[in-house]
PyMOL Python script that loads the backbone (N, CA, C, O; Angstrom):
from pymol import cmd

cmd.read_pdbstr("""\
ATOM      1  N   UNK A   1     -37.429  21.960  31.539  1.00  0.00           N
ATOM      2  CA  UNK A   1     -37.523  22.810  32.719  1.00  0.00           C
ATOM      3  C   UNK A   1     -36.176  23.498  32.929  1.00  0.00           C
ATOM      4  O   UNK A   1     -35.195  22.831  32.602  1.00  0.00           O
ATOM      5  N   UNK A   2     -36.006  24.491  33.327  1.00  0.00           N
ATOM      6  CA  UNK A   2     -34.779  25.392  33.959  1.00  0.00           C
ATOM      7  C   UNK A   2     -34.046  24.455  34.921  1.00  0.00           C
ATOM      8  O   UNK A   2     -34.507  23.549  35.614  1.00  0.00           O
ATOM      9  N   UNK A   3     -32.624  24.957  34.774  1.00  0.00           N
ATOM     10  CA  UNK A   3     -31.702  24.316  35.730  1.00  0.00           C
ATOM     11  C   UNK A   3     -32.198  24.418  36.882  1.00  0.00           C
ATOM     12  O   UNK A   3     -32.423  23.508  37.680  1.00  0.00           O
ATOM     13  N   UNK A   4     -32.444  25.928  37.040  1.00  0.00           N
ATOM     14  CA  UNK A   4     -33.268  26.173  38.809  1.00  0.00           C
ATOM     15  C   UNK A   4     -34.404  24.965  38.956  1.00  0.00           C
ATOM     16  O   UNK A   4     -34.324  25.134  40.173  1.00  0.00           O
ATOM     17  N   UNK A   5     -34.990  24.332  38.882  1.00  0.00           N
ATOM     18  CA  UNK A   5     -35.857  23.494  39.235  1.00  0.00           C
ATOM     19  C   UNK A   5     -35.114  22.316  39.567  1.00  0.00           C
ATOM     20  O   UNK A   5     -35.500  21.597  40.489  1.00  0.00           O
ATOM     21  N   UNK A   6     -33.963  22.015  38.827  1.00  0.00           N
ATOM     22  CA  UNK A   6     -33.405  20.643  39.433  1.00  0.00           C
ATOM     23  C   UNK A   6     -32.650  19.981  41.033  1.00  0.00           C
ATOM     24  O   UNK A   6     -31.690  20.569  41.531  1.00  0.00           O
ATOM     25  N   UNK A   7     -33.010  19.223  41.423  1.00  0.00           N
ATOM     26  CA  UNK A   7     -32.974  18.602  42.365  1.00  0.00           C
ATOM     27  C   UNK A   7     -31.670  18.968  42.993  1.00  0.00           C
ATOM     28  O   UNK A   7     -30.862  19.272  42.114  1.00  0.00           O
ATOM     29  N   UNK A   8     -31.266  19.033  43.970  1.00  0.00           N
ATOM     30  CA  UNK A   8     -29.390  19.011  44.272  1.00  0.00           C
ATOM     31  C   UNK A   8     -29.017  17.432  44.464  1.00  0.00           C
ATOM     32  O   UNK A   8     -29.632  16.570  45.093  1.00  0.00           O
ATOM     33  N   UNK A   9     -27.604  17.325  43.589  1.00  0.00           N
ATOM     34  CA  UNK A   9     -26.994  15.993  43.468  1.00  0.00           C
ATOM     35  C   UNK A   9     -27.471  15.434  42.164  1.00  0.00           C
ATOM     36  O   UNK A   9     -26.648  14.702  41.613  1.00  0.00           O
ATOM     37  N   UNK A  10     -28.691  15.621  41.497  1.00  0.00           N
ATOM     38  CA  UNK A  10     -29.528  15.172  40.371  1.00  0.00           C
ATOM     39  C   UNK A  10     -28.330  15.402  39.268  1.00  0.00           C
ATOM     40  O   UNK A  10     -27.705  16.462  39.272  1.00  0.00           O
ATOM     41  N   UNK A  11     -27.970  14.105  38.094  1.00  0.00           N
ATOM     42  CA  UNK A  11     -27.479  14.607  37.451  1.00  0.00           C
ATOM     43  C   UNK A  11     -28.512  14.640  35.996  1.00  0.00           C
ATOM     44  O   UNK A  11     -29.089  13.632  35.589  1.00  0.00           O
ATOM     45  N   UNK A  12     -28.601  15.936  35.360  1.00  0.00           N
ATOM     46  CA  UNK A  12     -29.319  16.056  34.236  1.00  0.00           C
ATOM     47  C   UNK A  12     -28.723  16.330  32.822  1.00  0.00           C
ATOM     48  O   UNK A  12     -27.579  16.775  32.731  1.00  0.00           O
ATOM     49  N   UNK A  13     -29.377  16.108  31.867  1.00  0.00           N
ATOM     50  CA  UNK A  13     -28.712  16.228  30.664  1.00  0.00           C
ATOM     51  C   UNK A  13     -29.252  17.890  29.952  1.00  0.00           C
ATOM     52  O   UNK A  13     -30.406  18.319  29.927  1.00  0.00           O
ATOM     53  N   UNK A  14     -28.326  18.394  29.565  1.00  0.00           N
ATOM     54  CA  UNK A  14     -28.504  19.826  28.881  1.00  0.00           C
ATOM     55  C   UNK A  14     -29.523  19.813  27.303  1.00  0.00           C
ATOM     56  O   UNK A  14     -29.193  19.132  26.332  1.00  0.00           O
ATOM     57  N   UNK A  15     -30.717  20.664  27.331  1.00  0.00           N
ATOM     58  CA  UNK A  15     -31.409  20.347  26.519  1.00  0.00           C
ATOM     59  C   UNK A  15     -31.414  20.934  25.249  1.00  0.00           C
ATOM     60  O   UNK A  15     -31.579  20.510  24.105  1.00  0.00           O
ATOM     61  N   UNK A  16     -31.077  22.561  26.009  1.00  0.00           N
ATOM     62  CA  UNK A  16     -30.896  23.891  24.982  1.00  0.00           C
ATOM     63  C   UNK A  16     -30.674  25.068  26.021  1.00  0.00           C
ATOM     64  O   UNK A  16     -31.307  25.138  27.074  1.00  0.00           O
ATOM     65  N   UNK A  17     -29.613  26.080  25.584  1.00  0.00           N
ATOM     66  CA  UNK A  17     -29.344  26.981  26.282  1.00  0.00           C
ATOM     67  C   UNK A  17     -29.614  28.071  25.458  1.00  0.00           C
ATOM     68  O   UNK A  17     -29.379  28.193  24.256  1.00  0.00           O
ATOM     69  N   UNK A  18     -30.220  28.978  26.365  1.00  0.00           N
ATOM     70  CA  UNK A  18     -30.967  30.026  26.004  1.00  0.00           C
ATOM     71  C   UNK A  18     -31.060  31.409  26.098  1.00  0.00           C
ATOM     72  O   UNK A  18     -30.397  31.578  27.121  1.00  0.00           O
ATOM     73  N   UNK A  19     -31.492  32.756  25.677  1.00  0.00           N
ATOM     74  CA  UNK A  19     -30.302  33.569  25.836  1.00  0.00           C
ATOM     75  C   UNK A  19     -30.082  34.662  24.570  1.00  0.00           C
ATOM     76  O   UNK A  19     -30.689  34.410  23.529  1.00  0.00           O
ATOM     77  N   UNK A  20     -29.395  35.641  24.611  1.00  0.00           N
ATOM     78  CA  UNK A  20     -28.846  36.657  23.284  1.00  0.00           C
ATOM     79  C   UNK A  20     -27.697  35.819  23.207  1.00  0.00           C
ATOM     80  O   UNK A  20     -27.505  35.076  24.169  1.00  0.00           O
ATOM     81  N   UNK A  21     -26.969  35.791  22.346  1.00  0.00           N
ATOM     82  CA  UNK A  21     -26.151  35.434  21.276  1.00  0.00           C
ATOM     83  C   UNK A  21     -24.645  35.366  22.528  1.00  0.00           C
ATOM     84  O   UNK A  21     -23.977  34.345  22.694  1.00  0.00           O
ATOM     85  N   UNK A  22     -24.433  36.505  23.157  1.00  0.00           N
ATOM     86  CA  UNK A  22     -23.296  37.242  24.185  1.00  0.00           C
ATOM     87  C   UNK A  22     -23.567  36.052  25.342  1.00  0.00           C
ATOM     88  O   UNK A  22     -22.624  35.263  25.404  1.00  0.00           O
ATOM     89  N   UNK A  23     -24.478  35.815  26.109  1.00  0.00           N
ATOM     90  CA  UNK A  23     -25.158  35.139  27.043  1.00  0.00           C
ATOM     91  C   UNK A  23     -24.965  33.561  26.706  1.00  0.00           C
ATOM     92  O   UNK A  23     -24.423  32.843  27.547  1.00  0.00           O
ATOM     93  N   UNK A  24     -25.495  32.929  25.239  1.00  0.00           N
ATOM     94  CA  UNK A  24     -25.111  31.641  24.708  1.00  0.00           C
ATOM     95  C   UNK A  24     -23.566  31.315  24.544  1.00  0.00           C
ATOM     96  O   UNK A  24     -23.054  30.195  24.537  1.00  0.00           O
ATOM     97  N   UNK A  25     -23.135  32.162  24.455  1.00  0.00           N
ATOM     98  CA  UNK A  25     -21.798  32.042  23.958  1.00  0.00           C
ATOM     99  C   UNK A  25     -20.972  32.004  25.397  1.00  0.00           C
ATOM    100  O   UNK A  25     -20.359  30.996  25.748  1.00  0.00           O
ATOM    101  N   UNK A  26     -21.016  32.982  26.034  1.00  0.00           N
ATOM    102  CA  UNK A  26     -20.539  32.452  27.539  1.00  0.00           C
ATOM    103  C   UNK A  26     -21.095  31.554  28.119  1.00  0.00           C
ATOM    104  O   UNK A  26     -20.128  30.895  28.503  1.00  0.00           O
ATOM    105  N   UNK A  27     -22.010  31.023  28.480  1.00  0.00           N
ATOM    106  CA  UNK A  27     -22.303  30.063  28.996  1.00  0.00           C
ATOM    107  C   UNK A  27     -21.921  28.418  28.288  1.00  0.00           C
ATOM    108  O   UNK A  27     -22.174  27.418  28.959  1.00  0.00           O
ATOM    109  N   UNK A  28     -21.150  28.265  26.549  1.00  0.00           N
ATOM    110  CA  UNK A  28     -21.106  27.616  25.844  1.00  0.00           C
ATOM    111  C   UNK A  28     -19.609  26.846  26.523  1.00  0.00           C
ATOM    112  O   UNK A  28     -19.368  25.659  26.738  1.00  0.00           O
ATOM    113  N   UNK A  29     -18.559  28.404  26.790  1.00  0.00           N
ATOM    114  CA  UNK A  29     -17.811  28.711  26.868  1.00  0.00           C
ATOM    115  C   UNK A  29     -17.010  27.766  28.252  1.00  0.00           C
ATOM    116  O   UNK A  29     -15.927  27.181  28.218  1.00  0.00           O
ATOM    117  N   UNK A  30     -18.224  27.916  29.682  1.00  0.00           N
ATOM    118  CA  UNK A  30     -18.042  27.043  30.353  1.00  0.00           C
ATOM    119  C   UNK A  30     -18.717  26.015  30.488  1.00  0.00           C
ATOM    120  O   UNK A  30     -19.209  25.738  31.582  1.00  0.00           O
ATOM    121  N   UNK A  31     -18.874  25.270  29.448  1.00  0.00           N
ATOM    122  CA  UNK A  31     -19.215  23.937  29.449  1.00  0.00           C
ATOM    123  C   UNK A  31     -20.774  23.437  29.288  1.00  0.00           C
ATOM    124  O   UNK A  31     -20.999  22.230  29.197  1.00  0.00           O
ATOM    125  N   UNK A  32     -21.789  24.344  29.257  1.00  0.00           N
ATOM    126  CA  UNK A  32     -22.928  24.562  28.945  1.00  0.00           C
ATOM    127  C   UNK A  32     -23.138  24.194  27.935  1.00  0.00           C
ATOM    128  O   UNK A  32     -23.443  25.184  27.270  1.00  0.00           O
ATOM    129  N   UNK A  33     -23.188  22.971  27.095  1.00  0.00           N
ATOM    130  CA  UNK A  33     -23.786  22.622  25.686  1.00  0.00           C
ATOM    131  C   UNK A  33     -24.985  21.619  25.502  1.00  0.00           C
ATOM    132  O   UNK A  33     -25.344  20.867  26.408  1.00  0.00           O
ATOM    133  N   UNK A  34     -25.420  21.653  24.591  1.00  0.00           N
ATOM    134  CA  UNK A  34     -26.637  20.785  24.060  1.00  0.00           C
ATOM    135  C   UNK A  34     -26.113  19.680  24.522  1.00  0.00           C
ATOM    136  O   UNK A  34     -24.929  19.472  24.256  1.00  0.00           O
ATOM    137  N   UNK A  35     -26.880  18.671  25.349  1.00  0.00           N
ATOM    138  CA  UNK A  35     -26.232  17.269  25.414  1.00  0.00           C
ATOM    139  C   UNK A  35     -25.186  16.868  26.123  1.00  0.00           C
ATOM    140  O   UNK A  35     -24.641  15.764  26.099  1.00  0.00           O
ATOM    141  N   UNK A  36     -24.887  17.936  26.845  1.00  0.00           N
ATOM    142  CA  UNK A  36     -23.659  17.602  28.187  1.00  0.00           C
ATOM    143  C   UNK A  36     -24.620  17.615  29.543  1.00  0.00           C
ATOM    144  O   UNK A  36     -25.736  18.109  29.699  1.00  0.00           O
ATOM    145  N   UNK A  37     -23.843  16.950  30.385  1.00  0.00           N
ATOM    146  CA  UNK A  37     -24.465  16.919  31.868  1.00  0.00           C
ATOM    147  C   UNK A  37     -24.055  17.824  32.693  1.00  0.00           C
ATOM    148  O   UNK A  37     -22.944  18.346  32.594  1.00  0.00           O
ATOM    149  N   UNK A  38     -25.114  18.178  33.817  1.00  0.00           N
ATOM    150  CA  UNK A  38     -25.256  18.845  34.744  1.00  0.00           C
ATOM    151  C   UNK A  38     -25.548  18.528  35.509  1.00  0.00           C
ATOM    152  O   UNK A  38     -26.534  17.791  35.488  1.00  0.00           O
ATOM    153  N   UNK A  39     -24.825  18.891  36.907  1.00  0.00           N
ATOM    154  CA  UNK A  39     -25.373  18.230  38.395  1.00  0.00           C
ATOM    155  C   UNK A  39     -25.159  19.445  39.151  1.00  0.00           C
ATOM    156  O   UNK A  39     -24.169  20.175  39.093  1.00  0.00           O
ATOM    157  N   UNK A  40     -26.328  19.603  39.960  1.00  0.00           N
ATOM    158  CA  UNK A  40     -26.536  21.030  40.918  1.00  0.00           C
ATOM    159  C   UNK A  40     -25.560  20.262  42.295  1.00  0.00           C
ATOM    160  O   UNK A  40     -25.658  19.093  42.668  1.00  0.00           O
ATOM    161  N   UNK A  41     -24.773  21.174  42.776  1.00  0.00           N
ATOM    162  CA  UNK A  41     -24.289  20.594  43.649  1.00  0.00           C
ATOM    163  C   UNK A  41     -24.914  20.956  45.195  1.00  0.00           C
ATOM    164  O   UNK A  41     -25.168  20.297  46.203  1.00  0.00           O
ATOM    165  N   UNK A  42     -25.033  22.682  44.712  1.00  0.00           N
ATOM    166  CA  UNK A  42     -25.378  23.378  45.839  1.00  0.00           C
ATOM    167  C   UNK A  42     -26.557  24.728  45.568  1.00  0.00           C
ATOM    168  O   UNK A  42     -26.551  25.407  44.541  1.00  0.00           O
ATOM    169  N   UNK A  43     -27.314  24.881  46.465  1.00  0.00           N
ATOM    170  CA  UNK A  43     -27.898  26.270  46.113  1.00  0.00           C
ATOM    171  C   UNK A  43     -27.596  27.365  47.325  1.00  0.00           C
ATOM    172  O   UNK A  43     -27.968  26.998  48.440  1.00  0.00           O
ATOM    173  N   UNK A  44     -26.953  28.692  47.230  1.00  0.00           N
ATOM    174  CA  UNK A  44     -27.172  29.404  48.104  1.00  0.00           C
ATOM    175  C   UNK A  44     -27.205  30.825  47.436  1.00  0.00           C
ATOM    176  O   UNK A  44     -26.596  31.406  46.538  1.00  0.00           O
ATOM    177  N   UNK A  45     -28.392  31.141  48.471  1.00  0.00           N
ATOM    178  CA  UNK A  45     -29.025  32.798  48.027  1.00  0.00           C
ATOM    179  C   UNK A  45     -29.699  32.365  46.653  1.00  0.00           C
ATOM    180  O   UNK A  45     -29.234  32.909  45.652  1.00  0.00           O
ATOM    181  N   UNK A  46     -30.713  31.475  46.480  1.00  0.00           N
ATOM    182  CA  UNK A  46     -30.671  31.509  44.883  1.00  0.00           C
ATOM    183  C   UNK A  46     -29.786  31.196  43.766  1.00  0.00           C
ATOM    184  O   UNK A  46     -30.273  31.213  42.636  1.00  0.00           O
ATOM    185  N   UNK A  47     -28.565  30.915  43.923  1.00  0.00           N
ATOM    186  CA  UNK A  47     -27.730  31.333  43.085  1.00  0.00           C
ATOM    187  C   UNK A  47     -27.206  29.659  42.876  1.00  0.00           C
ATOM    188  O   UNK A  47     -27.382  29.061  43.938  1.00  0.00           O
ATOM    189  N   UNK A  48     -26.634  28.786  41.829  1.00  0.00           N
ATOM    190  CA  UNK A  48     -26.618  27.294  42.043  1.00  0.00           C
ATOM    191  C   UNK A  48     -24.810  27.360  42.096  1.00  0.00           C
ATOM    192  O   UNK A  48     -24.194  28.325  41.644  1.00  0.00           O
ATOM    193  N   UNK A  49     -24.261  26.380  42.610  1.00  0.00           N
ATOM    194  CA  UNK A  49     -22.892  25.723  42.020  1.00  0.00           C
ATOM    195  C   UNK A  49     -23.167  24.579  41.685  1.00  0.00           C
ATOM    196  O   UNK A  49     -23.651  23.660  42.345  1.00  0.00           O
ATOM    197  N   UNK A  50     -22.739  24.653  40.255  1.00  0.00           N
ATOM    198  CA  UNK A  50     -23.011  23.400  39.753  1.00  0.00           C
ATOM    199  C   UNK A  50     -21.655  22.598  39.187  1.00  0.00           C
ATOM    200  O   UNK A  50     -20.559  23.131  39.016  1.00  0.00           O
ATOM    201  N   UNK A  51     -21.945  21.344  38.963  1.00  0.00           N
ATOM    202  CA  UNK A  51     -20.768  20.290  38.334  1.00  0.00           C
ATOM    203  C   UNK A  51     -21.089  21.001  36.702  1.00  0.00           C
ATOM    204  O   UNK A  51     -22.245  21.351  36.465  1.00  0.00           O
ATOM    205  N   UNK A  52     -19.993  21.184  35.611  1.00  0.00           N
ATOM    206  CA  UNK A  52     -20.590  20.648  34.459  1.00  0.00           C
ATOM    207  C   UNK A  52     -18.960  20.537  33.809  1.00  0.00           C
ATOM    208  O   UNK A  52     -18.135  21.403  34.099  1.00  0.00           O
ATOM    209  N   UNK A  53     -18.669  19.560  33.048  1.00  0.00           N
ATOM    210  CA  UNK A  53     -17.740  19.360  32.389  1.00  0.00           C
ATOM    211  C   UNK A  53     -16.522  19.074  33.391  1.00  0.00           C
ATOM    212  O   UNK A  53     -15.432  19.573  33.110  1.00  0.00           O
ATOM    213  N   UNK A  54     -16.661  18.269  34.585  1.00  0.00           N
ATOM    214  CA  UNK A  54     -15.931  18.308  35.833  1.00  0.00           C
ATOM    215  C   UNK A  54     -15.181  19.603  36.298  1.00  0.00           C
ATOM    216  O   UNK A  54     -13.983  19.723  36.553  1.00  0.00           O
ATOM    217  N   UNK A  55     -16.116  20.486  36.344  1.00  0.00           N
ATOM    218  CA  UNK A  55     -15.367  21.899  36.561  1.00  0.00           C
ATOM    219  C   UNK A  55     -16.687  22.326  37.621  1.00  0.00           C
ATOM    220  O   UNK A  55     -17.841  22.238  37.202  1.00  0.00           O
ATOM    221  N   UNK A  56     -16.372  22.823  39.119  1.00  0.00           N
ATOM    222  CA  UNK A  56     -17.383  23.394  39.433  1.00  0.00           C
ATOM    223  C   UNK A  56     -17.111  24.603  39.497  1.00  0.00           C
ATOM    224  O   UNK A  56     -16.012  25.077  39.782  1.00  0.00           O
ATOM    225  N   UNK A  57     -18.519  25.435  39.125  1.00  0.00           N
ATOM    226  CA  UNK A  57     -19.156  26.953  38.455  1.00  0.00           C
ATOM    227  C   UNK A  57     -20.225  27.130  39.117  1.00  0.00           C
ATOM    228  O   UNK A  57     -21.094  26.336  39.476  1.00  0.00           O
ATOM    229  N   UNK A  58     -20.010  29.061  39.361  1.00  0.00           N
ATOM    230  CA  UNK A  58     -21.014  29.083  40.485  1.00  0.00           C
ATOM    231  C   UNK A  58     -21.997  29.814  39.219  1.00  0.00           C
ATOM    232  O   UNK A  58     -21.444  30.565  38.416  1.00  0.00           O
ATOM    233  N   UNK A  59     -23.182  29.589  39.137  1.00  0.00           N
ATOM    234  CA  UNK A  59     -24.166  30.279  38.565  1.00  0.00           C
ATOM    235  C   UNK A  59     -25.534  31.077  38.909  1.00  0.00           C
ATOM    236  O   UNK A  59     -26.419  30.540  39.575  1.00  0.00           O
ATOM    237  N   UNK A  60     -25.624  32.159  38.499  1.00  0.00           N
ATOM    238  CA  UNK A  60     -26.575  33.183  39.272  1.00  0.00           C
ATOM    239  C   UNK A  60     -27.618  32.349  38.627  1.00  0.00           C
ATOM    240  O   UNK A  60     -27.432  31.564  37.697  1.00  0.00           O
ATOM    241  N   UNK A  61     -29.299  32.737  39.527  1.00  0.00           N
ATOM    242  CA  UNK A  61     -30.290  32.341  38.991  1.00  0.00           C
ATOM    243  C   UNK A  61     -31.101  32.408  38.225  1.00  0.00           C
ATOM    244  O   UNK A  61     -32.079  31.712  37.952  1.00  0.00           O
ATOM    245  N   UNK A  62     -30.305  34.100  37.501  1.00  0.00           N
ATOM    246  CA  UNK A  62     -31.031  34.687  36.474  1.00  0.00           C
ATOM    247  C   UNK A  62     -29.732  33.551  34.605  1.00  0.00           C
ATOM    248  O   UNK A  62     -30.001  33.218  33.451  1.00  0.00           O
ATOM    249  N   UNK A  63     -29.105  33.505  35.067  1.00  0.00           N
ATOM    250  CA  UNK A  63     -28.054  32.500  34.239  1.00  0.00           C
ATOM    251  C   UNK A  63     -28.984  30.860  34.499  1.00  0.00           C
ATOM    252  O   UNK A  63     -29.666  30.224  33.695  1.00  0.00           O
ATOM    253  N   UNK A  64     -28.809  30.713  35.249  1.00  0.00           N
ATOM    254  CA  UNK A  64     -29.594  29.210  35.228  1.00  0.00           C
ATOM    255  C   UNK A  64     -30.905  29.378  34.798  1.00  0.00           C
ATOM    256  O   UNK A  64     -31.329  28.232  34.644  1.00  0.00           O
ATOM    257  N   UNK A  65     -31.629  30.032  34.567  1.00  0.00           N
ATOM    258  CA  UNK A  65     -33.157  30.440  33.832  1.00  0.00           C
ATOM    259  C   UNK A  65     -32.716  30.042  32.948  1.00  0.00           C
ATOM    260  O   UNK A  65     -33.231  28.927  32.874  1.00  0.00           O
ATOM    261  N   UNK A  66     -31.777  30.197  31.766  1.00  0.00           N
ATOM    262  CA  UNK A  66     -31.476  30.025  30.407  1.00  0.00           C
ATOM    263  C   UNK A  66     -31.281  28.686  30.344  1.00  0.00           C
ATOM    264  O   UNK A  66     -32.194  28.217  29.665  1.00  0.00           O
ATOM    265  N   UNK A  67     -30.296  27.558  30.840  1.00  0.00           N
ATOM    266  CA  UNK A  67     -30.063  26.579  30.863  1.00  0.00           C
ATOM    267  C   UNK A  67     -31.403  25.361  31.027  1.00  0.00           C
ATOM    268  O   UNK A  67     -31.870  24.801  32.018  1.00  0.00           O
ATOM    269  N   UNK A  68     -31.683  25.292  29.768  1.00  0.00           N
ATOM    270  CA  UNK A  68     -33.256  24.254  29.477  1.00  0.00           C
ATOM    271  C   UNK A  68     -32.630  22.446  30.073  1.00  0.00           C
ATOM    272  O   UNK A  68     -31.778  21.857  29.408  1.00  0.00           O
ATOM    273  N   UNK A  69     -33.130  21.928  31.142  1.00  0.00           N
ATOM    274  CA  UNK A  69     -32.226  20.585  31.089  1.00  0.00           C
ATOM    275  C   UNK A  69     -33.811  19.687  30.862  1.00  0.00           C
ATOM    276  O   UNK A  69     -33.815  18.462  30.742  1.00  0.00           O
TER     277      UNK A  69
END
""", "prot")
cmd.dss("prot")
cmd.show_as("cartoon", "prot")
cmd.util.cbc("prot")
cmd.orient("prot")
């Protein structure tokens, strides 16, 4: 399922990130990989801040579509 579906506070594991090549690669970039964790911290306007790689990142909801957890 998409990051957008996950719970806030939930921590989930990254399944496959998804995407053109430009899109995978930035999102790789901040900490977005196969097999790393993710925890939604917050949602506003749609848009998530999430934990990943102890760094919090704010991510639009069209960016969290890609992120398979």
């Amino acid at each position: 399922m998409p990051l957008t579906m996950a719970d806030i506070g939930e921590e989930n594991i990254i399944k496959k990130v998804g995407g053109n090549p430009a899109v995978r690669k930035f999102l790789e970039n901040l900490g977005f990989v196969a097999g790393g964790t993710v925890t939604v911290i917050n949602r506003i306007g749609g848009n998530l801040i999430v934990n990943v790689k102890e760094s919090r990142v704010a991510v639009s909801s069209e960016m969290a579509c890609k992120i398979m957890i």
